[in-house]
N, C-alpha and C positions, 0 to 999 in steps of 0.2 A: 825233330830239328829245333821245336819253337823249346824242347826243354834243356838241347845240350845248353851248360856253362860254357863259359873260355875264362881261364883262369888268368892268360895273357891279357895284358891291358893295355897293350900296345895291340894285340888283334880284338879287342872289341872296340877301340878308337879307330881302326881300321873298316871294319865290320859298319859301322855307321858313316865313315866318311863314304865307303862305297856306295852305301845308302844314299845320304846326299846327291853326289857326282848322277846318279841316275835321275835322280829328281831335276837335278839342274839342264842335264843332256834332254827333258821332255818328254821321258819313259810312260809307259800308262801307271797308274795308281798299283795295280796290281801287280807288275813287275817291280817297279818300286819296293812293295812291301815281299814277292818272294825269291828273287834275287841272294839279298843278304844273306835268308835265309839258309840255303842252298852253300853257299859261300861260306855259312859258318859251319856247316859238318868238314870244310875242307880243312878251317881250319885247328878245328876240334883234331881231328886225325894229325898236324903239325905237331900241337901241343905233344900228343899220345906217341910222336916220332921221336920227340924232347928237340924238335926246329922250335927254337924262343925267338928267330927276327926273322920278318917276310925276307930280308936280303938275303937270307941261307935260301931260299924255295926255288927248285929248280923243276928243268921240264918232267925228270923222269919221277920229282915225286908227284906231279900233279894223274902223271899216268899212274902209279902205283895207287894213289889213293883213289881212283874211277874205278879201275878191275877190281880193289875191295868194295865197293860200291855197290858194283856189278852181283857180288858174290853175297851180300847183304839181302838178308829176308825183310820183308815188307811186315811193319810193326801194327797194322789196323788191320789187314785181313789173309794174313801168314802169305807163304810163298816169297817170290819175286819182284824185283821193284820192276814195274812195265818199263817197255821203250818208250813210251812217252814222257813218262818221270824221270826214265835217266837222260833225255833229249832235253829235259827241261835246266838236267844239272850240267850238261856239257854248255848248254845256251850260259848258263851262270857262269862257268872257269872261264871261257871265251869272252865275255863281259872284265871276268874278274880282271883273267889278265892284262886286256887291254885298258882297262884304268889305272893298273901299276905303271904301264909302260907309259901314258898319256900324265899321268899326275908325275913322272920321275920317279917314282917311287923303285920302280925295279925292272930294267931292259932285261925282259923274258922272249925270246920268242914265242908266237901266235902257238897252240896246243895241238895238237897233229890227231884229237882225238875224232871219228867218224862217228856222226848220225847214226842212231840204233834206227832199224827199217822200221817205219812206223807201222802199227795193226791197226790203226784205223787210217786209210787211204783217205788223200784228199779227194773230195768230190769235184768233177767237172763234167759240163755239159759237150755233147757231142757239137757240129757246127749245124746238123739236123735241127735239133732240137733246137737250139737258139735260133732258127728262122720258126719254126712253131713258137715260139715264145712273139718271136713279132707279128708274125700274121693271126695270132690271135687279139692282138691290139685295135684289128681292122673288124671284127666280127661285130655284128649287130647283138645285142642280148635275147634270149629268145622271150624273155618277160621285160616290158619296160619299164626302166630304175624307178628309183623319186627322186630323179632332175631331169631337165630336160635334155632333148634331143643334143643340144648343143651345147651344153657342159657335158653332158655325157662323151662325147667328143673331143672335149677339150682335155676330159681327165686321161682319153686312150691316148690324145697325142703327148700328155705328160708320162704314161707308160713308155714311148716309144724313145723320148726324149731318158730314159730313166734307164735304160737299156741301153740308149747311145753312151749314155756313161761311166756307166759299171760296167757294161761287156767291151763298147765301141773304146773306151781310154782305158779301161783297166785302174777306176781309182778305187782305193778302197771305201767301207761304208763310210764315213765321217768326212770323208774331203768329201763326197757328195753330197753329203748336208748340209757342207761349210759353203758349196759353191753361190756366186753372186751372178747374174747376169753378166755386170762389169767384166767377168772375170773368162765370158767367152769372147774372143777376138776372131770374127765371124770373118774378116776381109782376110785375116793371114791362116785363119784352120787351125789356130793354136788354142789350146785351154791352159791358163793359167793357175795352177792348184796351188794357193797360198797357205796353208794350213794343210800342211805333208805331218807326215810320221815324225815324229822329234823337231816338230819345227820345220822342215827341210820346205822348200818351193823347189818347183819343177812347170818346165812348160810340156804339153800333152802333144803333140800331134792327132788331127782331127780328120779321118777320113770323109770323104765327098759322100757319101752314104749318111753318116753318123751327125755331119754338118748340116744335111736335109732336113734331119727331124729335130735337131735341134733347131736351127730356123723357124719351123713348120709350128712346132711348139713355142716358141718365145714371140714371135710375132702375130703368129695367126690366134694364138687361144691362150694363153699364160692369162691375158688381161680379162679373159672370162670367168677365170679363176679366182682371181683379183679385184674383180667386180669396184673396181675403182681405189682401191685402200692402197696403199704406199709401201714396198718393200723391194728390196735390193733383191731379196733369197730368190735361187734359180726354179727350186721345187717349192709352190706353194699350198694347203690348204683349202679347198675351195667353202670349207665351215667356217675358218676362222681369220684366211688369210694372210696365215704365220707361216713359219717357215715350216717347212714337210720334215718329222723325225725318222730317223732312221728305221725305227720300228715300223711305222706306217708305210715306209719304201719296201718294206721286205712283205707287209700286208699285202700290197699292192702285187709283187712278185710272186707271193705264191698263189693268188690269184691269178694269175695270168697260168701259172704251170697247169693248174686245176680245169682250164679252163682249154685246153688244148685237147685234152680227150686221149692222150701218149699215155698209158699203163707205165713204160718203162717209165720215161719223164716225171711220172706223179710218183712212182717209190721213191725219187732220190731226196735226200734230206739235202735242199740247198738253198740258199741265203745271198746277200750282195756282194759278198765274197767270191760265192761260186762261180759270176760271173767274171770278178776276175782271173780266178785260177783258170777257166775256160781260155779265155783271148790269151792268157801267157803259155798254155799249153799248146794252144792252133797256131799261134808266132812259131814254136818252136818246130811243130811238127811240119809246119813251112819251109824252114832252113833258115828260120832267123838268127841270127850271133845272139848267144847269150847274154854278152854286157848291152845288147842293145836293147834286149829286154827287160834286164836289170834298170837299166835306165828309163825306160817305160814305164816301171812300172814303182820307180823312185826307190828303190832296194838302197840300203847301203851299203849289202857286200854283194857279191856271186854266191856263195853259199846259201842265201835266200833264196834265189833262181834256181840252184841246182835241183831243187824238187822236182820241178819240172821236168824234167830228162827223163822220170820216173813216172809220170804221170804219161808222158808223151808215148812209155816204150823206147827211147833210144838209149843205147849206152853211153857214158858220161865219155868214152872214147869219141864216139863221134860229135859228140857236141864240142868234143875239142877245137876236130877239123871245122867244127862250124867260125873259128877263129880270124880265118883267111878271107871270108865273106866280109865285103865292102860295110862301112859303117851306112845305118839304114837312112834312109834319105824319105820326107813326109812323104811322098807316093808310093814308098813300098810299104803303108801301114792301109794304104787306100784298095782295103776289100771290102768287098759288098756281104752284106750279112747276108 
């Protein structure tokens, strides 16, 4: 990709203003830079069509240039381009389009193209397993640390509080990072996630469970952690008093997996994510409405959510029916782990 030319110079001013428009939309770095990329074999194949203006591009060539795609040997280790790789160029056309349609540049309808089935499943924990993931936060060590009794303590109810977050709201790793104290509103069981995916804010619904140990932890032992030093961050440090990195949150969590003594639970490779693909897959296998969990879970399509349908076992037919289910109200979010 990084070698095709475009000979068109109205598509490589294209080619970079898309670049741009992601950058500005909040994108990670890394979509940023392979986005365009991806975008530009589409529009290497235009060129090779002899389409010289994006105004000529219509849906059935973006379909025609995917099945040749599809059909394309993989140039670093022969064969096939994986579903993963072609998920990543359908993620691209879907982008592309929607920044023609959204800059004026060209009223396309959205691409009709489906998700290749992914070969590597998303991981999720069972609802089992996530109560062993807590009740191991209450275990005593059977050798005692180097701190004491009661930071020792303090760090398990930062566990518990760390698990109310990532399993109990479903945020992703970095809005948990991002989180402030300020930012939990304890009297109404809201979390307010300021620092969403692309910018977005979203308020959290806070189960009576999940609000326990948040409490539990913010009041009773945060300040032990804190040992007196001044900071807003929700997860902090008890060495340095900074804010908790997301890398040291996932330390923390596969300690606790290790520490449950679950064979199955210890093979799975899973991370702060896992916890939320877990809670958006037990919503569903519930009979949750899908945009309800979309919205949970601050998506900004349905097609982000429809993983899940797959993860859960139900067919995307019945998750339809799931449409007619009352929009979720804070106490249908209020399960006990």
């Amino acid at each position: 990709m990084k070698k095709l030319n475009l000979s068109n110079a109205s598509y490589r001013y294209l080619e970079q203003s898309f670049k741009e428009w992601l950058d500005v939309q909040g994108y990670a770095t890394s979509t940023v830079y392979n986005l365009p990329l991806h975008v530009r074999e589409l529009l290497h194949y235009l060129e090779q069509q002899e389409i010289k203006n994006i105004k000529e591009l219509k849906t059935q060539h973006i379909e025609s240039y995917y099945h040749q795609l599809k059909e394309r040997s993989n140039q670093k280790r022969g064969g096939g381009l994986s579903n993963a790789h072609l998920n990543k160029h359908i993620q691209a056309l879907r982008k592309f389009t929607e920044y023609l349609r959204k800059v004026g540049r060209l009223d396309i309808p959205p691409i009709r193209l489906e998700n290749e089935e992914a070969t590597n499943k998303i991981i999720y924990l069972t609802e089992e397993e996530i109560q062993l993931l807590f009740k191991v936060t209450y275990q005593k060590p059977d050798k005692q640390p180097n701190t004491s009794e009661t930071v020792y303590e303090a760090i398990q109810a930062r566990d518990r509080a760390m698990l109310a977050i990532y399993y109990g709201c479903g945020l992703r790793r970095n809005e948990g990072v991002q989180l402030d104290v300020s930012d939990i509103n304890f009297d109404r069981s809201i979390l307010h996630v300021r620092k969403g995916k692309n910018y977005q804010e979203r308020l959290v619904p806070i189960s009576k469970t999940n609000l326990k140990y948040l409490q539990d932890y913010v009041y009773d032992h945060r300040g032990e952690l804190s040992r007196g030093r001044k900071t807003e961050a929700l997860f902090i440090a008890y060495t340095t008093g900074n804010r908790l990195q997301g890398q040291s949150l996932f330390i923390r969590l596969k300690n606790l997996q290790y520490q449950t003594g679950d064979n199955d639970l210890i093979e799975k490779e899973i991370g702060l994510h896992t916890l939320r693909h877990s809670i958006a897959t037990h919503f569903l296998q519930a009979g949750m409405k899908l945009e309800s969990i979309s919205r949970f879970l601050g998506h900004g399509s349905l097609e982000s959510t429809q993983i899940y349908t797959h993860l859960a076992g139900i067919p995307i037919e019945q998750v339809q029916r799931f449409n007619n289910i009352p929009r979720y109200e804070t106490n249908q979010l209020e399960k006990d782990e």
